[in-house]
PDB file with one MODEL, atoms N, CA, C and O in Angstrom:
MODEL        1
ATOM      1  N   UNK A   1      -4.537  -2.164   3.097  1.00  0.00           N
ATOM      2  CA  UNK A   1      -5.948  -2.106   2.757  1.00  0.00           C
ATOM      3  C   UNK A   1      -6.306  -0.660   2.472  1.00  0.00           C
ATOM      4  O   UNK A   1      -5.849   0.102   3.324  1.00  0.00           O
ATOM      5  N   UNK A   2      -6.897  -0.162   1.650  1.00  0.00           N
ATOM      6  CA  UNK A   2      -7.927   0.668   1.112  1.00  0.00           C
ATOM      7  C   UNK A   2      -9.350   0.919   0.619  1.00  0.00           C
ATOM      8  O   UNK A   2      -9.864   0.045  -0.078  1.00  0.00           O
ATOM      9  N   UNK A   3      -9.883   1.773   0.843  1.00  0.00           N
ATOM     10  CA  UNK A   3     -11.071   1.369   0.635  1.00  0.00           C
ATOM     11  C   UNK A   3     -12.250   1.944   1.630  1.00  0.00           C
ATOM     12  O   UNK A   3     -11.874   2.839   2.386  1.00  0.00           O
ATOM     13  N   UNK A   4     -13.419   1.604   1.710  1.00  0.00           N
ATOM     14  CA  UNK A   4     -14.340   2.104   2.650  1.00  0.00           C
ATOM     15  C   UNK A   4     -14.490   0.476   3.495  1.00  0.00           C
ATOM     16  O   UNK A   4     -14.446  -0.619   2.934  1.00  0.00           O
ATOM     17  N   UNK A   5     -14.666   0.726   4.908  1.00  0.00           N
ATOM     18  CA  UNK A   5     -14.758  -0.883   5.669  1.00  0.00           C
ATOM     19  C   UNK A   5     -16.374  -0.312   6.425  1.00  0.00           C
ATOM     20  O   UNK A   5     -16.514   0.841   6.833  1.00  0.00           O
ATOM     21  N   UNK A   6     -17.112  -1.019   6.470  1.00  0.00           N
ATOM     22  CA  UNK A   6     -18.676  -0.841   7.283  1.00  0.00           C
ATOM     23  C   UNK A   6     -17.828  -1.330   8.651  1.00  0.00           C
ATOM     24  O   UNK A   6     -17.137  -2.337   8.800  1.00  0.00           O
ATOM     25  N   UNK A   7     -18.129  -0.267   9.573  1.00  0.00           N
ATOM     26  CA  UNK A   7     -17.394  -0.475  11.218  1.00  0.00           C
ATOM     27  C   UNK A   7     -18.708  -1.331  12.381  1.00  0.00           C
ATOM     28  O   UNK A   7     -18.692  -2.522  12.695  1.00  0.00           O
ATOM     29  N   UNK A   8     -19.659  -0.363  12.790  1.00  0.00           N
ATOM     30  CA  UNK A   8     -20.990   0.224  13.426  1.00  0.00           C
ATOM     31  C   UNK A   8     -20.052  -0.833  14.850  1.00  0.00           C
ATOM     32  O   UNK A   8     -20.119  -2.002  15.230  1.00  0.00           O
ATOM     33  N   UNK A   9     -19.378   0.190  15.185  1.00  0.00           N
ATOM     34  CA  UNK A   9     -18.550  -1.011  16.967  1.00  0.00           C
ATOM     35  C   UNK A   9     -18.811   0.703  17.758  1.00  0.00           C
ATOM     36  O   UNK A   9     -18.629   1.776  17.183  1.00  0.00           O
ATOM     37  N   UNK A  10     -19.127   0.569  18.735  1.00  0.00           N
ATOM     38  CA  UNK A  10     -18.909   1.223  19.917  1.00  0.00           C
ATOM     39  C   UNK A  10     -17.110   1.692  20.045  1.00  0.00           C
ATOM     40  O   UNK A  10     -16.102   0.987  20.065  1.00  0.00           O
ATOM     41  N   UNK A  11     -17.254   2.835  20.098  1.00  0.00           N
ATOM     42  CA  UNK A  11     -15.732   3.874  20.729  1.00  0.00           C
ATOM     43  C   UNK A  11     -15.816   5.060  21.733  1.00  0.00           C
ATOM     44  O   UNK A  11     -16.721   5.875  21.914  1.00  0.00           O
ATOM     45  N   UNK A  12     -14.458   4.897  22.406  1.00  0.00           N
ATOM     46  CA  UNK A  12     -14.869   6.586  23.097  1.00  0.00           C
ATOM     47  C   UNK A  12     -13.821   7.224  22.559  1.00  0.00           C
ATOM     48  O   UNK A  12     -12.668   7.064  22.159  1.00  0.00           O
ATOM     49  N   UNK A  13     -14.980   8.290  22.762  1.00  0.00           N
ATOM     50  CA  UNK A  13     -14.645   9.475  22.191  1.00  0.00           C
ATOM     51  C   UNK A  13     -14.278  10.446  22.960  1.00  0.00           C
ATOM     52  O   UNK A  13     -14.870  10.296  24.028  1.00  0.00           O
ATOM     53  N   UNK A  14     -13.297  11.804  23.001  1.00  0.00           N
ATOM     54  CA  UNK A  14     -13.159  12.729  23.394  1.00  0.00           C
ATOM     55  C   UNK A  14     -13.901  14.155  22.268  1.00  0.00           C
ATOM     56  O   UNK A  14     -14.198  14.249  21.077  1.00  0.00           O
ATOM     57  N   UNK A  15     -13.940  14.934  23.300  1.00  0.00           N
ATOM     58  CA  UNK A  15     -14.743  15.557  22.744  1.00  0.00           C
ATOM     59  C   UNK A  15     -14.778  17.493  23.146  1.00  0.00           C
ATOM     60  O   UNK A  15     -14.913  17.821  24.325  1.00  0.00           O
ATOM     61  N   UNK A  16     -14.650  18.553  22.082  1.00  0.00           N
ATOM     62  CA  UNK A  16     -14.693  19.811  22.839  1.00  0.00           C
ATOM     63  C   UNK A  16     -16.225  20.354  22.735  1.00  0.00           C
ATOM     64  O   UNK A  16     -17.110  20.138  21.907  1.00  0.00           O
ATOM     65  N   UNK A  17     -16.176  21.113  23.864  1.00  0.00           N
ATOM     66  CA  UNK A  17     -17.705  21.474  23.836  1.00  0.00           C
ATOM     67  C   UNK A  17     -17.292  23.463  23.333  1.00  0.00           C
ATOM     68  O   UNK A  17     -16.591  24.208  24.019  1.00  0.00           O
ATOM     69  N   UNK A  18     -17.887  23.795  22.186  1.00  0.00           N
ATOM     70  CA  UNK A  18     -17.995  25.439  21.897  1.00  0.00           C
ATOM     71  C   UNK A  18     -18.392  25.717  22.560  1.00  0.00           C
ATOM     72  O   UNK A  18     -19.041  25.007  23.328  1.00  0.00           O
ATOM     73  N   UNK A  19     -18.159  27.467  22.693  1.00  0.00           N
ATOM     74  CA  UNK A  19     -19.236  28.117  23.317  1.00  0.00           C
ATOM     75  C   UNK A  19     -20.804  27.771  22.588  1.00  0.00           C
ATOM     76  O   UNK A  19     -21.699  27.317  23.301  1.00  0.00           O
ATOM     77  N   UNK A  20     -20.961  27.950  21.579  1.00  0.00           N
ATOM     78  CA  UNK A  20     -22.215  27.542  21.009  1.00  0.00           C
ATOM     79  C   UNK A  20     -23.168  26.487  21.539  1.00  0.00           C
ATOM     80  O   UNK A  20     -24.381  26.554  21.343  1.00  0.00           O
ATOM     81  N   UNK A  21     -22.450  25.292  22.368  1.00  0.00           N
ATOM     82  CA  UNK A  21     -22.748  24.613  22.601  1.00  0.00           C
ATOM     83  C   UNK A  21     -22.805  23.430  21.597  1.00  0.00           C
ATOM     84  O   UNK A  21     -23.665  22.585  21.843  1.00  0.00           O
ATOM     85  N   UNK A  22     -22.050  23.244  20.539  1.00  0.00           N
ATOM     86  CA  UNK A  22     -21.877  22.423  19.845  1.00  0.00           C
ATOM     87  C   UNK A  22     -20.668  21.576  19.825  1.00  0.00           C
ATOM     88  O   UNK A  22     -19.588  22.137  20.014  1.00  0.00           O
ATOM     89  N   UNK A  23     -20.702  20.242  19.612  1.00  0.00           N
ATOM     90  CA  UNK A  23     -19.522  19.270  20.323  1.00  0.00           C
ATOM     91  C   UNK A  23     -18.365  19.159  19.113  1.00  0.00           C
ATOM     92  O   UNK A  23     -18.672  19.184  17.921  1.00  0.00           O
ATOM     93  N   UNK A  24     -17.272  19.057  19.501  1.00  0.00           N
ATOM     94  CA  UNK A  24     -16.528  18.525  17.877  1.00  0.00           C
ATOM     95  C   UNK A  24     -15.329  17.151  18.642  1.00  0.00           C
ATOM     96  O   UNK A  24     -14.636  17.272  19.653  1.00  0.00           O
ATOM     97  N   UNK A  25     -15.425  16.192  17.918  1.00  0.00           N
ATOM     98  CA  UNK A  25     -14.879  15.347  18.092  1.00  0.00           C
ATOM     99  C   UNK A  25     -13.329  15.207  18.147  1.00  0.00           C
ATOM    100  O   UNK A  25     -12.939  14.873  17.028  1.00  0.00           O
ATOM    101  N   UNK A  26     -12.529  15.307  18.829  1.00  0.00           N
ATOM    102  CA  UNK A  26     -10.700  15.117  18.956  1.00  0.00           C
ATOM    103  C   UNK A  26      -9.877  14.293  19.072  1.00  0.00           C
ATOM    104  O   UNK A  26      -8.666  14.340  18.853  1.00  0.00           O
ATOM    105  N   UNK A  27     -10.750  13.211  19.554  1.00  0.00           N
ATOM    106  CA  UNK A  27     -10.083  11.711  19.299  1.00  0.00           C
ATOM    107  C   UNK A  27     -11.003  10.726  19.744  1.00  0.00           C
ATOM    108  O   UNK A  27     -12.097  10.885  20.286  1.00  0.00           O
ATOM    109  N   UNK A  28     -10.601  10.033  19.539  1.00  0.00           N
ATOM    110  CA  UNK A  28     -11.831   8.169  19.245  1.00  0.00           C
ATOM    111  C   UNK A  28     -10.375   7.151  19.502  1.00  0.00           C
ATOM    112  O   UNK A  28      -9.187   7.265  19.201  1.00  0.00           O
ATOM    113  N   UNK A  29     -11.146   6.200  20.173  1.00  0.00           N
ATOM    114  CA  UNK A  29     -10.121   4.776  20.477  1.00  0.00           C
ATOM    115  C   UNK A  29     -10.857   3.885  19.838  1.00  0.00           C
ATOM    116  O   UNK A  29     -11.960   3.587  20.298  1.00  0.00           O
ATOM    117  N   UNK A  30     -10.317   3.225  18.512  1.00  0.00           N
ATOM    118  CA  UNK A  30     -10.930   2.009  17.932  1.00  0.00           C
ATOM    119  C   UNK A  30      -9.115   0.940  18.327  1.00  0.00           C
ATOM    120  O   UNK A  30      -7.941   1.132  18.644  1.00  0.00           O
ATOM    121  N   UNK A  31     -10.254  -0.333  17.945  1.00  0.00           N
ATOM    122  CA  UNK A  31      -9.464  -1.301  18.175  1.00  0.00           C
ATOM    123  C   UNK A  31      -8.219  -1.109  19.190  1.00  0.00           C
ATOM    124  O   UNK A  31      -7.075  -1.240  18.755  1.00  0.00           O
ATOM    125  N   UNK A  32      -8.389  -0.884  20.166  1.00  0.00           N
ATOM    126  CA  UNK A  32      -7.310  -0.226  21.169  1.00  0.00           C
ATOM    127  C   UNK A  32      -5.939   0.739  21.011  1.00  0.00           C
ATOM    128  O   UNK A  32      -4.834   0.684  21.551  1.00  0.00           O
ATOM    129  N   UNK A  33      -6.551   1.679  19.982  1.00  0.00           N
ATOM    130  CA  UNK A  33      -4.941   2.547  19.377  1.00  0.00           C
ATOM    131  C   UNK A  33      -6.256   3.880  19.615  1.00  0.00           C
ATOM    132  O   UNK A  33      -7.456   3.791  19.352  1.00  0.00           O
ATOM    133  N   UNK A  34      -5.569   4.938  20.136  1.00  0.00           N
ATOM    134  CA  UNK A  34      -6.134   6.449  19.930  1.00  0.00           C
ATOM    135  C   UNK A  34      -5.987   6.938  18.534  1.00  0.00           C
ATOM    136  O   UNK A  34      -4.804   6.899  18.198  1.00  0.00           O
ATOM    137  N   UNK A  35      -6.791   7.394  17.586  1.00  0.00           N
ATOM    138  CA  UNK A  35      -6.912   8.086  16.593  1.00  0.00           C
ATOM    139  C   UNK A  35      -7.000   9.975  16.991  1.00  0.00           C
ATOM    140  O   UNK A  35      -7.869  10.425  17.737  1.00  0.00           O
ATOM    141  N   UNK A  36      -6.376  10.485  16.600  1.00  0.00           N
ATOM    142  CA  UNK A  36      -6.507  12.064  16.651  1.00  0.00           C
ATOM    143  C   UNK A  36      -7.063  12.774  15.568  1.00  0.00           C
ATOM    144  O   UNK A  36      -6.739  12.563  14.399  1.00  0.00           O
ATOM    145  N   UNK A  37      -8.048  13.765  15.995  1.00  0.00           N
ATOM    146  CA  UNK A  37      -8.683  14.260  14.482  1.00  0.00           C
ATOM    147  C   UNK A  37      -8.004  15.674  14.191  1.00  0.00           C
ATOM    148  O   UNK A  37      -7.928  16.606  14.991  1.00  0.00           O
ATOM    149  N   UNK A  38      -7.633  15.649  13.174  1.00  0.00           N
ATOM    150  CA  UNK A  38      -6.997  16.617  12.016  1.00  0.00           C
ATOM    151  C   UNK A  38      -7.758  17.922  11.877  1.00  0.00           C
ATOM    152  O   UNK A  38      -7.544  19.081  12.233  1.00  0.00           O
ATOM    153  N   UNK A  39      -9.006  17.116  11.038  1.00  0.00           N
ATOM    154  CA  UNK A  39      -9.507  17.717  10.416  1.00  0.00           C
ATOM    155  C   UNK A  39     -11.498  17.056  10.667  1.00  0.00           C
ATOM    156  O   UNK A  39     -11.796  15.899  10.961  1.00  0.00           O
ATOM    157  N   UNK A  40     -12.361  18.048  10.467  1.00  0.00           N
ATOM    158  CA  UNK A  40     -13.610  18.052  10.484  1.00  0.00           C
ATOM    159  C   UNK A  40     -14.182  18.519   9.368  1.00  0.00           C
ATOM    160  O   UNK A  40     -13.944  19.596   8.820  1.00  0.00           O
ATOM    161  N   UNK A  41     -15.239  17.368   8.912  1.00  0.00           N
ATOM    162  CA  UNK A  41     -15.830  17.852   7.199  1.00  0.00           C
ATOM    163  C   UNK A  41     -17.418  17.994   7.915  1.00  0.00           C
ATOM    164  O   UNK A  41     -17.668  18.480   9.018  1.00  0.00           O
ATOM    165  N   UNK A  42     -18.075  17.603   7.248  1.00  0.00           N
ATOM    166  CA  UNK A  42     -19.750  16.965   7.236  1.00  0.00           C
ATOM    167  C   UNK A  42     -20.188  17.078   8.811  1.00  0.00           C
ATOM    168  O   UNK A  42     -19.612  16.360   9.628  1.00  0.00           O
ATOM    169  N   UNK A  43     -20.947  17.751   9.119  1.00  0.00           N
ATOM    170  CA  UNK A  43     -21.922  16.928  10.209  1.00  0.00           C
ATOM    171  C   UNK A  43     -23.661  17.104   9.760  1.00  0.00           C
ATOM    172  O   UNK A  43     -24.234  18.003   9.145  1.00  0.00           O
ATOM    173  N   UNK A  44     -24.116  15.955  10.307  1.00  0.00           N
ATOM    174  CA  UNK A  44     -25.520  15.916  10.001  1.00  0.00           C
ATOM    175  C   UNK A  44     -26.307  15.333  11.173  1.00  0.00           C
ATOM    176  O   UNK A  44     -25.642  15.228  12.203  1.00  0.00           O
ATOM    177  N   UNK A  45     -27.205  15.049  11.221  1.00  0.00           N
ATOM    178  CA  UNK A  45     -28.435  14.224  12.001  1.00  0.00           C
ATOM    179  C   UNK A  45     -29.118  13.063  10.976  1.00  0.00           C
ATOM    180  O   UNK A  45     -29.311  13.141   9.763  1.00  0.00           O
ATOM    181  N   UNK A  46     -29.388  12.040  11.844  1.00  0.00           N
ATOM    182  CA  UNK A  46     -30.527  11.234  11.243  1.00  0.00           C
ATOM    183  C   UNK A  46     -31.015  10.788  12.274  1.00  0.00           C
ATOM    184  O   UNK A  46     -30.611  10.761  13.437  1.00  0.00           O
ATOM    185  N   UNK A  47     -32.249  10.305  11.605  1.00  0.00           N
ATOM    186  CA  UNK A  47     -33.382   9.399  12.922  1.00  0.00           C
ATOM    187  C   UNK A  47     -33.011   7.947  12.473  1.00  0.00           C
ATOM    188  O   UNK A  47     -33.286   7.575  11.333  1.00  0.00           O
ATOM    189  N   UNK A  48     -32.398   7.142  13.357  1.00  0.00           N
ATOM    190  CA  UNK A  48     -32.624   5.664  13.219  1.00  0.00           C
ATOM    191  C   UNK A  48     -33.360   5.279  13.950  1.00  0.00           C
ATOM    192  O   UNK A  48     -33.608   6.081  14.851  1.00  0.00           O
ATOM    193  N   UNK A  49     -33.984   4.148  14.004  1.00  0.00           N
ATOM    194  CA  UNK A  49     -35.407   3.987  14.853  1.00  0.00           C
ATOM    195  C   UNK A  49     -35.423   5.028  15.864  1.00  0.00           C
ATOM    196  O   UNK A  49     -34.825   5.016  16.940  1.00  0.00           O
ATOM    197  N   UNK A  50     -35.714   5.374  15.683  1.00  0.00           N
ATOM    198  CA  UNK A  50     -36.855   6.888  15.897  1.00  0.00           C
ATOM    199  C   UNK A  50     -36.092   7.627  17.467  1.00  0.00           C
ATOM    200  O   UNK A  50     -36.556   8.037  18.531  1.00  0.00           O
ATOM    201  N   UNK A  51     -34.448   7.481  16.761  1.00  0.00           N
ATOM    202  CA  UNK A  51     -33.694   8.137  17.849  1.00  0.00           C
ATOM    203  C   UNK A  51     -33.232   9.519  17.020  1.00  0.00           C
ATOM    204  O   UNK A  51     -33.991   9.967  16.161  1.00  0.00           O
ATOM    205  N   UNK A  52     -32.380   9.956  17.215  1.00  0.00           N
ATOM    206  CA  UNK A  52     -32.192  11.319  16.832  1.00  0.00           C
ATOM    207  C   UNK A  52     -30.810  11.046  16.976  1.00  0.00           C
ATOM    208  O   UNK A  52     -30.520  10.720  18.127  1.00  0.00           O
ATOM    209  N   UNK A  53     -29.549  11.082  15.910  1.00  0.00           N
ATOM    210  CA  UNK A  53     -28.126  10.859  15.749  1.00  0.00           C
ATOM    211  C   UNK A  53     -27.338  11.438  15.230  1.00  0.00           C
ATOM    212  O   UNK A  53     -27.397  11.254  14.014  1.00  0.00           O
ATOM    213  N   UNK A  54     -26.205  12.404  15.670  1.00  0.00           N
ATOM    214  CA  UNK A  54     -25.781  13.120  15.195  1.00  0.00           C
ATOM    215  C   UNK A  54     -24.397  12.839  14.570  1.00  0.00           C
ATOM    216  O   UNK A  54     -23.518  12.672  15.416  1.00  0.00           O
ATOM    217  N   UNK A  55     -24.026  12.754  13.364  1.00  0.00           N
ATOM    218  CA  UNK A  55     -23.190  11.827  12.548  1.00  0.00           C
ATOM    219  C   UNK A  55     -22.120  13.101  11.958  1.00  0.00           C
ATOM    220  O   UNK A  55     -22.491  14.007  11.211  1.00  0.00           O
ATOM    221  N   UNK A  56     -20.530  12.899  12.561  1.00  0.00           N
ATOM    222  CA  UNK A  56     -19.713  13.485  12.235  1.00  0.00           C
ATOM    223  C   UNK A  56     -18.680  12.880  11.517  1.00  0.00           C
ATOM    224  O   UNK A  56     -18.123  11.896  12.005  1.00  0.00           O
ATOM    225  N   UNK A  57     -18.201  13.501   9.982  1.00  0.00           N
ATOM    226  CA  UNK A  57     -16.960  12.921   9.408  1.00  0.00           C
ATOM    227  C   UNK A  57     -15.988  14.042   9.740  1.00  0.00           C
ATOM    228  O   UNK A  57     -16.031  15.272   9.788  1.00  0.00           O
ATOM    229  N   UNK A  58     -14.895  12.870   9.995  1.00  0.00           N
ATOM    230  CA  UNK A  58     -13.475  13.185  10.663  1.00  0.00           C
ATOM    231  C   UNK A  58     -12.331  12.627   9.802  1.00  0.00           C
ATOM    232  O   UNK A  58     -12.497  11.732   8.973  1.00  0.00           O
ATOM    233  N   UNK A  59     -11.011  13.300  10.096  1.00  0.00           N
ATOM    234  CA  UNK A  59     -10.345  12.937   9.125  1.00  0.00           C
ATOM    235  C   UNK A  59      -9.057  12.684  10.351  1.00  0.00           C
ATOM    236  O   UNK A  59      -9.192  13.215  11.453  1.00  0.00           O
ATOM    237  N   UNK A  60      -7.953  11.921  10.071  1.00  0.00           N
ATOM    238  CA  UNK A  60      -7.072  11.854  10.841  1.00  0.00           C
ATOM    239  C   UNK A  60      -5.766  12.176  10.362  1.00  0.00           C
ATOM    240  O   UNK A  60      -5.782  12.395   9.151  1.00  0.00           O
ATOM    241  N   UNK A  61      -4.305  12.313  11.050  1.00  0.00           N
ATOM    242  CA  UNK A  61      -3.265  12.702  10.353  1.00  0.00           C
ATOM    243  C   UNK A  61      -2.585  11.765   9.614  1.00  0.00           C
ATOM    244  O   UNK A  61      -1.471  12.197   9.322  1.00  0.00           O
ATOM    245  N   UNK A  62      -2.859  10.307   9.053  1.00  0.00           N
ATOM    246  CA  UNK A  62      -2.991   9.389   8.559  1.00  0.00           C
ATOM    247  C   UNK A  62      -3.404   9.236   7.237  1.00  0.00           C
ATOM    248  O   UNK A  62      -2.946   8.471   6.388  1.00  0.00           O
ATOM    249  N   UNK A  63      -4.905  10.560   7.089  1.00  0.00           N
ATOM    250  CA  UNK A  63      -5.339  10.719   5.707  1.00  0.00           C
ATOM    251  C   UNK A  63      -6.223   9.774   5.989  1.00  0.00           C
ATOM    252  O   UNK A  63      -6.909   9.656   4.974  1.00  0.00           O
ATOM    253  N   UNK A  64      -6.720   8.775   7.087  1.00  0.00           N
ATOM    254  CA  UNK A  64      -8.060   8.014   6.734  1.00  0.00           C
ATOM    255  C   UNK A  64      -8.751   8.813   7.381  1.00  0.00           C
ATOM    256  O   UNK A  64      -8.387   9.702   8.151  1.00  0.00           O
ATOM    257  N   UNK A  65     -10.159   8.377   6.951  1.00  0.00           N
ATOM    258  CA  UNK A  65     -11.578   9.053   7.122  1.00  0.00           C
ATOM    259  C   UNK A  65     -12.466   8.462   7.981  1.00  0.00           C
ATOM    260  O   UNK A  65     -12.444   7.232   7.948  1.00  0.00           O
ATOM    261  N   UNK A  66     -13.417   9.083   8.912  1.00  0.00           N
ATOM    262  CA  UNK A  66     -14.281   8.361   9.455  1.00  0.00           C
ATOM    263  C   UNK A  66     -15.371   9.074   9.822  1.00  0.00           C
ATOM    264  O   UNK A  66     -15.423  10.297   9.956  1.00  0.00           O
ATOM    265  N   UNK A  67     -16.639   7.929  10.056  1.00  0.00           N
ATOM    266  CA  UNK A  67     -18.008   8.533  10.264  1.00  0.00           C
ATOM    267  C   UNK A  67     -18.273   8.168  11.965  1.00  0.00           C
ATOM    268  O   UNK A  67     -18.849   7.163  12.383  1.00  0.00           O
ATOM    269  N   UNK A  68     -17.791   9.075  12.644  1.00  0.00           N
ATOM    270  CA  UNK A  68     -18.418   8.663  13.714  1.00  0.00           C
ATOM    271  C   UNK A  68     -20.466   8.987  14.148  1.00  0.00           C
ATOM    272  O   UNK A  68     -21.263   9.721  13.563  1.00  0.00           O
ATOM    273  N   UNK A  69     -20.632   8.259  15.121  1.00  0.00           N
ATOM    274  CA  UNK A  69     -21.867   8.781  15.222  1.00  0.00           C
ATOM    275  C   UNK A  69     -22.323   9.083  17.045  1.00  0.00           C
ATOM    276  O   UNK A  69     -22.055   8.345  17.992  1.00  0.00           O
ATOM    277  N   UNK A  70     -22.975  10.232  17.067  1.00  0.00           N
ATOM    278  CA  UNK A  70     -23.193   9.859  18.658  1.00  0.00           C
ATOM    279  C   UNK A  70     -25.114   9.820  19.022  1.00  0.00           C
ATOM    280  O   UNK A  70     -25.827  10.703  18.545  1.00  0.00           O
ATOM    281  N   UNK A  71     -25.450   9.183  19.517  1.00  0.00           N
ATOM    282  CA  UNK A  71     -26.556   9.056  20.429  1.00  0.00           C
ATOM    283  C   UNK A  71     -26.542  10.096  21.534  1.00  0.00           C
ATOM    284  O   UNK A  71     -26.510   9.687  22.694  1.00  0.00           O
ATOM    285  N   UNK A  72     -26.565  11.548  21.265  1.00  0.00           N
ATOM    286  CA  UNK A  72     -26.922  11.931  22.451  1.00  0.00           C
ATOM    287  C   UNK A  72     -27.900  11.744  23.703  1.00  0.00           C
ATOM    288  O   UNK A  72     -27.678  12.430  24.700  1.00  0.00           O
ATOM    289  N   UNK A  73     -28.683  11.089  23.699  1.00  0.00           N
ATOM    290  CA  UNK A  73     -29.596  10.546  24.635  1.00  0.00           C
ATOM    291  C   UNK A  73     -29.139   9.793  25.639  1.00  0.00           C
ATOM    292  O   UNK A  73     -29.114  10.022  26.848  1.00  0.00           O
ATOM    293  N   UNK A  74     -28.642   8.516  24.779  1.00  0.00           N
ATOM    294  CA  UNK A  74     -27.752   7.197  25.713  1.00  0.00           C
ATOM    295  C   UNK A  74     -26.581   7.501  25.611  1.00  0.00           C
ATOM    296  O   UNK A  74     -25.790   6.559  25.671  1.00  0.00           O
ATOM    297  N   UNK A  75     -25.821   9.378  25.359  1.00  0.00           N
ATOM    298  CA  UNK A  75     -24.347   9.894  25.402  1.00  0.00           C
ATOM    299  C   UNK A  75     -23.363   8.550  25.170  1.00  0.00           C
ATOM    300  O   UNK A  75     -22.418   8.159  25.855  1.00  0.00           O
ATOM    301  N   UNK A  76     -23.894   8.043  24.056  1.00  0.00           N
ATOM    302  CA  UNK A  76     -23.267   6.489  23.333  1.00  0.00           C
ATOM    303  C   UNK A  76     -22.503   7.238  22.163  1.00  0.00           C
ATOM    304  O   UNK A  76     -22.909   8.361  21.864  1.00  0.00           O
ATOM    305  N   UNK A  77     -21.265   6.616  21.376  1.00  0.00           N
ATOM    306  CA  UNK A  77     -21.002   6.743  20.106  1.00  0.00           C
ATOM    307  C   UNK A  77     -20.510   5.356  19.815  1.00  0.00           C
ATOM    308  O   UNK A  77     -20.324   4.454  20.632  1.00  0.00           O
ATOM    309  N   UNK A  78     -20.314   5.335  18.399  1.00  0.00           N
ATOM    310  CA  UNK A  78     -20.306   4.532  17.408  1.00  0.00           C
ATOM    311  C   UNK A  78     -19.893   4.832  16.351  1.00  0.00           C
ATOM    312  O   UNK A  78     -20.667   5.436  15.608  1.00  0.00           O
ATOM    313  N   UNK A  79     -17.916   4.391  15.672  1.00  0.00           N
ATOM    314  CA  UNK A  79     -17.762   4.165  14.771  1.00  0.00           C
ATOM    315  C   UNK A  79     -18.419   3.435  13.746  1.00  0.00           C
ATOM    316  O   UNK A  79     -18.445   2.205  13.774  1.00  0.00           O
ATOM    317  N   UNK A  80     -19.086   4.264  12.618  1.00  0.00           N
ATOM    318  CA  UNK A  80     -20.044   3.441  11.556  1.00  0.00           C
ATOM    319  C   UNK A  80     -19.364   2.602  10.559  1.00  0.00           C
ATOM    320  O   UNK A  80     -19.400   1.409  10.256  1.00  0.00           O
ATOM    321  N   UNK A  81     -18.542   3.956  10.037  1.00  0.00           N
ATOM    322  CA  UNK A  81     -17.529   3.324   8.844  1.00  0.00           C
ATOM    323  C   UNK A  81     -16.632   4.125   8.677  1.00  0.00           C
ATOM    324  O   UNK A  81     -16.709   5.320   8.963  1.00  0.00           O
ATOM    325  N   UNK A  82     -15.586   3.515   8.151  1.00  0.00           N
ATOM    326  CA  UNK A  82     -14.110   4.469   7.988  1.00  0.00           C
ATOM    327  C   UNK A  82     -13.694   4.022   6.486  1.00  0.00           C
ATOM    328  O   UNK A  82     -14.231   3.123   5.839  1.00  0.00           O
ATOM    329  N   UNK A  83     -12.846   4.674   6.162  1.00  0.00           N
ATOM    330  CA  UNK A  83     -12.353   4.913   5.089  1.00  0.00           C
ATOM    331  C   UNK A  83     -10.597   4.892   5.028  1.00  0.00           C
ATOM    332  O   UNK A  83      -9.952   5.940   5.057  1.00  0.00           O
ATOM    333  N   UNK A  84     -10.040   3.711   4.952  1.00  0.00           N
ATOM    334  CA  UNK A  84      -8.960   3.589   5.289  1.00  0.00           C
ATOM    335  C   UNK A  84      -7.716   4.012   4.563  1.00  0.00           C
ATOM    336  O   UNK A  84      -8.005   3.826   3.381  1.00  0.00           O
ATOM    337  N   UNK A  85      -6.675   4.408   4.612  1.00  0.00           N
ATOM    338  CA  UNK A  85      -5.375   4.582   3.852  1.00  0.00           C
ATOM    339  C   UNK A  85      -3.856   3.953   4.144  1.00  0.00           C
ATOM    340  O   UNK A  85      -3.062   4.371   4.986  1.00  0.00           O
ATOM    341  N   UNK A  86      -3.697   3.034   3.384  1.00  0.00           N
ATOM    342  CA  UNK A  86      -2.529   2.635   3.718  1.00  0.00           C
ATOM    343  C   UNK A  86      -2.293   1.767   4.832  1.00  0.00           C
ATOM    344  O   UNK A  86      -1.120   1.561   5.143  1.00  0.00           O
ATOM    345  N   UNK A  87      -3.468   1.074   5.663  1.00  0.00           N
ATOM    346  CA  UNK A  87      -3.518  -0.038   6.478  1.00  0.00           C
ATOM    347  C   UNK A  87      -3.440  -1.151   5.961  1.00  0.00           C
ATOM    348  O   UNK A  87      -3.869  -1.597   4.897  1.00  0.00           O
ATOM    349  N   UNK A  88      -2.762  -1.658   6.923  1.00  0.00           N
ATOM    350  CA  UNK A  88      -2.345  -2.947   7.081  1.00  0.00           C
ATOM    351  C   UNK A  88      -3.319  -3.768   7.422  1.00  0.00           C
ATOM    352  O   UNK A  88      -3.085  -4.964   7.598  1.00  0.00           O
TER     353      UNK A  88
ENDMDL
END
C-alpha cells in the first residue's frame, strides 16, 4: 500500500523535552509495532473545538510519513494520518 491513509487512533508517544522547553517526538506505537522518528519536518498548532493542538510531521527510517498530534491539556496524542511506503 501507498498513499496517504486518514488514521485519528490514539498512540503513545515518547518524547524529548529541549532546553527551550519544546517537545520533539522519538517514537509512537501504532498498531502494536514501535515506529522510530528519523527525521522532523512541520510543526504547527490548531484549535479543534476550541482546544489548542499541537500537530507534528515525522518521518520514519522506512520513508513513511506521519502527522502526529498532541492535546497538551489531556497530555493525549493521536495519530491523524500517515503516509505510507511500501506496506503491506
Amino acid at each position: 500500500m501507498n498513499g496517504m491513509v486518514a488514521v485519528d487512533e490514539p498512540v503513545r508517544v515518547a518524547v524529548k523535552t529541549l532546553g527551550s522547553g519544546k517537545i520533539v517526538p522519538k517514537s509512537f506505537v501504532w498498531q502494536g509495532q514501535t515506529h522510530y522518528v528519523s527525521e522532523h519536518g512541520r510543526r504547527w498548532s490548531e484549535r479543534i473545538d476550541g482546544r489548542q493542538i499541537r500537530c507534528f510531521l515525522v518521518r520514519t527510517p522506512s520513508l513513511s510519513a506521519f502527522e502526529l498530534r498532541w492535546d497538551a491539556a489531556e497530555d493525549s496524542w493521536k495519530l491523524h494520518r500517515a503516509w505510507l511506503l511500501n506496506a503491506v
